[in-house]
FISE-436282 format. One record per atom (N, C-alpha, C): residue in one letter; x, y, z. Coordinates in steps of 0.02 Angstrom, whole numbers, padded with zeros to 5 digits, always signed. Layout:
AXYZ;...
***
This chain:
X+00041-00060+00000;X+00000+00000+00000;X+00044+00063+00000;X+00091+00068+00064;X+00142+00109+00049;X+00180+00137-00011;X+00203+00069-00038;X+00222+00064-00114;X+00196+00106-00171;X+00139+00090-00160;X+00088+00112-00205;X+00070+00192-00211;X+00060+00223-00157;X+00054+00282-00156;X+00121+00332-00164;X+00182+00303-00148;X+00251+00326-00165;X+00236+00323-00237;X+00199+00254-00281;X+00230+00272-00343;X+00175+00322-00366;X+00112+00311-00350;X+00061+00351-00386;X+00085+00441-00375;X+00120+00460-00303;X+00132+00518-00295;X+00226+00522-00377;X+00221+00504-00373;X+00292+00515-00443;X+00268+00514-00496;X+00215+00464-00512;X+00180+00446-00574;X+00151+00536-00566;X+00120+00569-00540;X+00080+00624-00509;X+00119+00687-00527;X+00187+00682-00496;X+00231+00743-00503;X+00281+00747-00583;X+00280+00680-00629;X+00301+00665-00684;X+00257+00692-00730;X+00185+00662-00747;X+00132+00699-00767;X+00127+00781-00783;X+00132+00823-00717;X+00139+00894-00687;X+00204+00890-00724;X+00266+00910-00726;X+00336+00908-00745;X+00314+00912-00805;X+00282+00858-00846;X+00286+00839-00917;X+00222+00897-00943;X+00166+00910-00915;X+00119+00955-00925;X+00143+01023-00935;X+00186+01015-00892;X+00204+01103-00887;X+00231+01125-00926;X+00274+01091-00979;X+00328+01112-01052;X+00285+01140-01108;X+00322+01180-01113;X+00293+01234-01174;X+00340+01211-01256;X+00287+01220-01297;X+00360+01257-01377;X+00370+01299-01365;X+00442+01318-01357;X+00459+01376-01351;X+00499+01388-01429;X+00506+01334-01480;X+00503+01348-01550;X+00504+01424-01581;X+00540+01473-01590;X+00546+01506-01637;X+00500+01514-01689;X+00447+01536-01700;X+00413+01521-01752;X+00427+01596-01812;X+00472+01648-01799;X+00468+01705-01831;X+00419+01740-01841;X+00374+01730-01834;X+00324+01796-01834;X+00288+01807-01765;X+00263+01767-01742;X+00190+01739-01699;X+00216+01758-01629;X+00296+01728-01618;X+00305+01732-01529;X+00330+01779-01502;X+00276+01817-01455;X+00292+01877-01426;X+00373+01864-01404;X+00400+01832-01398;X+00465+01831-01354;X+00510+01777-01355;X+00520+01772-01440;X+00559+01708-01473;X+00645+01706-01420;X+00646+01644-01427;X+00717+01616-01404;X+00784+01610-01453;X+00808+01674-01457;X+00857+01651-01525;X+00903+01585-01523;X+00915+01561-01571;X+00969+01515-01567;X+01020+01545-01560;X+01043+01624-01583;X+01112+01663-01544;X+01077+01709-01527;X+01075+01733-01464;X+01073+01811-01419;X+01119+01854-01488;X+01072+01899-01510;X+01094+01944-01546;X+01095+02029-01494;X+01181+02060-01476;X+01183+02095-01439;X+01222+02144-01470;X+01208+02195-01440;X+01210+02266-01455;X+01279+02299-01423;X+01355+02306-01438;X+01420+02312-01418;X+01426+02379-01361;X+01392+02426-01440;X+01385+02489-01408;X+01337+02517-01339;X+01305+02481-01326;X+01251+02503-01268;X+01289+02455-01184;X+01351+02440-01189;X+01389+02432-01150;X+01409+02476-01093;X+01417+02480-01035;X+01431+02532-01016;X+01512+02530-00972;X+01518+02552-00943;X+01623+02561-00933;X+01619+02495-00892;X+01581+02463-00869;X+01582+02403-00814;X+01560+02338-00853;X+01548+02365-00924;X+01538+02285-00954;X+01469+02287-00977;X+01431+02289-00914;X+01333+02279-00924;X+01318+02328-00962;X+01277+02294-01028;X+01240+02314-01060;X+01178+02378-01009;X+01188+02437-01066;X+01144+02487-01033;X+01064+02470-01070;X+01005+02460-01017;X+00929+02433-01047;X+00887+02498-01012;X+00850+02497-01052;X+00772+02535-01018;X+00703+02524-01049;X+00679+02498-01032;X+00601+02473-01082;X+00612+02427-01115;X+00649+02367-01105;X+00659+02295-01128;X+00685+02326-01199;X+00733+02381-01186;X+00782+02405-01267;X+00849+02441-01223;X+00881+02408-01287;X+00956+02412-01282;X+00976+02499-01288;X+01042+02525-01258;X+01015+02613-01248;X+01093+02628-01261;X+01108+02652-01323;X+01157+02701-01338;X+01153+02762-01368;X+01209+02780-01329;X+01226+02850-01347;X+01266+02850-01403;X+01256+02898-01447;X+01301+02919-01487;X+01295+02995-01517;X+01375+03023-01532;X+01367+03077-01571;X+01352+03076-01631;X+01298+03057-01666;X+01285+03043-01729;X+01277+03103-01785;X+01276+03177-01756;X+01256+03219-01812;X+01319+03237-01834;X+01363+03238-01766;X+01440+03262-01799;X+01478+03208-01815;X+01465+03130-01809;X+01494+03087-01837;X+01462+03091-01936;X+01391+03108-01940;X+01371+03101-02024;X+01339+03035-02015;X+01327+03003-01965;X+01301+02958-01987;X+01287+02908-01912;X+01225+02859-01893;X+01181+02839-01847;X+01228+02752-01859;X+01279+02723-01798;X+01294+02688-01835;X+01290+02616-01772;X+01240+02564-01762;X+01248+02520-01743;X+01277+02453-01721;X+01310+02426-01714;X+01342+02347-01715;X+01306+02307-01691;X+01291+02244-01728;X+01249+02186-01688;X+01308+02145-01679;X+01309+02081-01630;X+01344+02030-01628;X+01320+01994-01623;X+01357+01920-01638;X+01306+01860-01612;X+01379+01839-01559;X+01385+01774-01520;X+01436+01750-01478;X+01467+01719-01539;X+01541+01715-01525;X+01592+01683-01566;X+01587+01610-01595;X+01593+01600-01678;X+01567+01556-01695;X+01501+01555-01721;X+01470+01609-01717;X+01387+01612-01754;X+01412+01663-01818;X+01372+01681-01861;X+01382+01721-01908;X+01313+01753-01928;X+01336+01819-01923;X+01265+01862-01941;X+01259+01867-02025;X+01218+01819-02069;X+01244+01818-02141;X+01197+01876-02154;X+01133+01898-02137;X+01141+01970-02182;X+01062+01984-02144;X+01036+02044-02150;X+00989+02062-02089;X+00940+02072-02163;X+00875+02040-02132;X+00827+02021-02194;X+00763+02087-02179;X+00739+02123-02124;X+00725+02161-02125;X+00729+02209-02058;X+00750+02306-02062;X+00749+02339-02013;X+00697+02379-02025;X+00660+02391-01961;X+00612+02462-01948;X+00656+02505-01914;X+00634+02567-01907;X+00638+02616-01895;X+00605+02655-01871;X+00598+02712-01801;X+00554+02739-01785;X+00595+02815-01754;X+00568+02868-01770;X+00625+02908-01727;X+00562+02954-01688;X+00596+02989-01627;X+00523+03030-01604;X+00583+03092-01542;X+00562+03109-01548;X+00592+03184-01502;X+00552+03184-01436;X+00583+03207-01381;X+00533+03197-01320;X+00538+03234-01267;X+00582+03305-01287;X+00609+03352-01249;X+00664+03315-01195;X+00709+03352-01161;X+00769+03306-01122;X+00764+03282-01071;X+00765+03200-01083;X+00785+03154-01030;X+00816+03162-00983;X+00807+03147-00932;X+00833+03167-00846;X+00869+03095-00815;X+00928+03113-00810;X+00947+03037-00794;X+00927+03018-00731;X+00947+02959-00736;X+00984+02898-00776;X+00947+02873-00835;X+00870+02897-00837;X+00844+02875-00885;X+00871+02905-00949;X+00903+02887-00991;X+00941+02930-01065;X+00890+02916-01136;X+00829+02888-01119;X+00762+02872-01162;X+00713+02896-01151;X+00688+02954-01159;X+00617+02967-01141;X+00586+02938-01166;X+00506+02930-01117;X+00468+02880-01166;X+00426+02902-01215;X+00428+02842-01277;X+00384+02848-01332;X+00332+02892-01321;X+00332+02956-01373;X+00276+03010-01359;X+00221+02952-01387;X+00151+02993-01374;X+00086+02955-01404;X+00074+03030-01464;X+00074+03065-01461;X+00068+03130-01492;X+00087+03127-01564;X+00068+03103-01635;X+00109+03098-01693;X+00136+03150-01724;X+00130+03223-01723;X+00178+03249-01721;X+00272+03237-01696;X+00271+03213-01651;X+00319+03194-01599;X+00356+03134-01644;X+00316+03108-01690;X+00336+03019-01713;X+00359+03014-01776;X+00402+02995-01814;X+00405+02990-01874;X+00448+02921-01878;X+00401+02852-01924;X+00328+02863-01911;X+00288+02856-01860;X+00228+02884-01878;X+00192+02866-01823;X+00162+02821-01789;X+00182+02757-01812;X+00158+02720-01789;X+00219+02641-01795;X+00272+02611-01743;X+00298+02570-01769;X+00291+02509-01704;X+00290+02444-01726;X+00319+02397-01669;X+00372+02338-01676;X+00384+02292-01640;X+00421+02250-01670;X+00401+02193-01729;X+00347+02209-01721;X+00304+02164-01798;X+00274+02214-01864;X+00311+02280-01858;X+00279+02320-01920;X+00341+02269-01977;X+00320+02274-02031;X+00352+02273-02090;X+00409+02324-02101;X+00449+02293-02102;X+00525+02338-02113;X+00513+02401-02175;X+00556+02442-02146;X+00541+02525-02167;X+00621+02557-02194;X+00655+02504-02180;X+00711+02528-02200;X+00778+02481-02243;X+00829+02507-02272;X+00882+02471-02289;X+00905+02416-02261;X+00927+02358-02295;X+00941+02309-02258;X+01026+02314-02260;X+01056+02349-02280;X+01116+02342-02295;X+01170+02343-02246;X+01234+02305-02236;X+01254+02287-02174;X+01339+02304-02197;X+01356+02326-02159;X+01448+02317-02177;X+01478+02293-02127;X+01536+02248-02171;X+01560+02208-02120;X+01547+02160-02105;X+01514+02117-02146;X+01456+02066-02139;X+01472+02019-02211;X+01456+01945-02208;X+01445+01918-02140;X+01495+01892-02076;X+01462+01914-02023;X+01504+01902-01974;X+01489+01898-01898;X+01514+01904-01846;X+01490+01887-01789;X+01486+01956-01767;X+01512+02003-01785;X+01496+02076-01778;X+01505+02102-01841;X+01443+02141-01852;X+01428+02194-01912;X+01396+02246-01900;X+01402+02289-01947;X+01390+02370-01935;X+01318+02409-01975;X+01283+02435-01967;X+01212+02450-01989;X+01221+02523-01976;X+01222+02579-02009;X+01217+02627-02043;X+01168+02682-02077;X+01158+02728-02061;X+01108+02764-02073;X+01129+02831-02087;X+01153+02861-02126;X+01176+02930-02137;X+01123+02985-02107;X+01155+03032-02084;X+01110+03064-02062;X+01100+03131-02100;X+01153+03134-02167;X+01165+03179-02199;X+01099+03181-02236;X+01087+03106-02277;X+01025+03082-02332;X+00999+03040-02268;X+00954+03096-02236;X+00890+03033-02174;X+00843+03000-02218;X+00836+02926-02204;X+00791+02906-02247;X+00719+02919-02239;X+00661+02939-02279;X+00611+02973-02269;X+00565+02951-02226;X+00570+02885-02206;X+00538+02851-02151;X+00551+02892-02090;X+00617+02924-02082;X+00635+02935-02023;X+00636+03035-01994;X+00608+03053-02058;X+00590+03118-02062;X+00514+03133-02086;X+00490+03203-02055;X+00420+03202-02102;X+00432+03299-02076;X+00334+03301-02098;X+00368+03381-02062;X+00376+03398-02010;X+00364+03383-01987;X+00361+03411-01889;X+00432+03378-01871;X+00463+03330-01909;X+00532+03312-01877;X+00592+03308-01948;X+00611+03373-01966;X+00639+03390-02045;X+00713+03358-02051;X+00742+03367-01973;X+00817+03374-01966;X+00807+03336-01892;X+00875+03294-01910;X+00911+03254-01834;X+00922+03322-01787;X+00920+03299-01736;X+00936+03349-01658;X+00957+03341-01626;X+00982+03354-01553;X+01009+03334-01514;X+00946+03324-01481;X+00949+03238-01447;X+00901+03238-01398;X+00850+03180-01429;X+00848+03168-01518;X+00807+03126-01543;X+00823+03046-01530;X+00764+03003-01521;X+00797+02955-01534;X+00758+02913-01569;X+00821+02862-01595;X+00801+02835-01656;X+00804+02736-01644;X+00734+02733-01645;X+00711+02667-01630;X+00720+02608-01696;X+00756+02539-01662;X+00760+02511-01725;X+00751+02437-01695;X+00720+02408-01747;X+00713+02315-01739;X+00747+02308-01791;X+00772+02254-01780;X+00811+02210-01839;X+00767+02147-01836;X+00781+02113-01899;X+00772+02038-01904;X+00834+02030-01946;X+00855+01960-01926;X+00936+01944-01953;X+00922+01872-01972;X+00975+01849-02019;X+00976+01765-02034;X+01033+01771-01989;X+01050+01728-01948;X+01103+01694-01936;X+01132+01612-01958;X+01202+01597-01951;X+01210+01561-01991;X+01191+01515-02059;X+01183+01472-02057;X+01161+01462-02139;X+01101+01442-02135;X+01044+01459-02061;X+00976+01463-02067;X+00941+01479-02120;X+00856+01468-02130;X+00822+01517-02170;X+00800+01547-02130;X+00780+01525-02054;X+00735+01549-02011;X+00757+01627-01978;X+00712+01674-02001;X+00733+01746-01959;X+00760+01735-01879;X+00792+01766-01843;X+00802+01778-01781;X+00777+01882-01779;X+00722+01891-01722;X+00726+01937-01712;X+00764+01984-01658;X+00794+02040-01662;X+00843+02058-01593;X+00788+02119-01551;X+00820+02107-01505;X+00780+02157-01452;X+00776+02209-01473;X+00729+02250-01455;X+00743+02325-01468;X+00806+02359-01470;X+00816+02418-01505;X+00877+02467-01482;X+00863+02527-01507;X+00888+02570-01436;X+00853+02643-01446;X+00931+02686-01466;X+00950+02720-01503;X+01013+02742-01521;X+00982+02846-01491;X+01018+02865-01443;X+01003+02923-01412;X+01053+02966-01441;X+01035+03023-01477;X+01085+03054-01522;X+01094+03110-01478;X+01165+03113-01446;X+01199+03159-01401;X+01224+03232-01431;X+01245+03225-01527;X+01269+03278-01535;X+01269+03257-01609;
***
């Protein structure tokens, strides 16, 4: 009798164990919160201690981008993966008067004036160039002149880059000799100068 209820309680907690597993499958479009096969990470949003700088489940760099000429990203994958070429980026840029630290992101205005465009998420349809330098590779470089802004990323109420704008981007990437997209986290690029 003893026996018995020892096994029925395992048979019990095996069941539960085995119930509880999810797909967590990649499906590229559908899963709010796919599992890449490589963590695709962001170099620049590093901060002097190593840890990646985050705010709103997005990656947060600074850069001088108006006096560099140009908005310029790096993705990586870990050593041994290869980023063969990024299949589609959005784009979102929005102004939000100046951030008060530590927060260096103000948040997404609702106001479309404020938005160009006005409307983006991590499942809009890519809005921008896919073109990558440096690639393919385990780190590559993504690029955006700020001289020629691409028109996605200007309208009228936002004519010219500023100090203070920032410029929101999703990627989707192939890695290695997949077909299957990998999507990367957000990244907010905060243009300092």
């Amino acid at each position: 009798m003893k026996i018995e209820k020892i096994y029925l309680s395992f048979l019990c907690v095996a069941l539960l164990w085995l119930s509880a597993c999810e797909n967590d499958e990649y499906d590229g479009l559908t899963d709010p919160d796919p599992i890449p096969a490589a963590a695709i990470t962001f170099p620049q949003a590093a901060e002097a201690n190593g840890v990646a700088r985050m705010e709103d489940n997005a990656y947060i760099i600074k850069q001088n981008s108006i006096g560099a000429g140009q908005i310029s990203v790096q993705l990586k994958v870990p050593e041994g993966r290869t980023i063969q070429e990024l299949t589609s980026v959005t784009g979102q840029r929005y102004r939000n008067g100046t951030p008060t630290p530590p927060n260096f992101s103000p948040t997404v205005p609702t106001a479309a004036a404020s938005l160009a465009p006005n409307s983006v998420t991590r499942n809009t349809p890519g809005n921008l160039p896919t073109t990558l330098t440096g690639g393919p590779g385990n780190v590559v470089t993504y690029n955006i002149s700020t001289a020629n802004l691409p028109a996605v990323l200007s309208d009228a109420q936002l004519p010219t880059l500023a100090v203070g704008d920032v410029i929101r981007l999703f990627f989707r990437a192939r890695v290695d000799n997949s077909q299957q997209e990998q999507r990367a986290i957000e990244v907010r690029v905060y243009i300092t100068g």
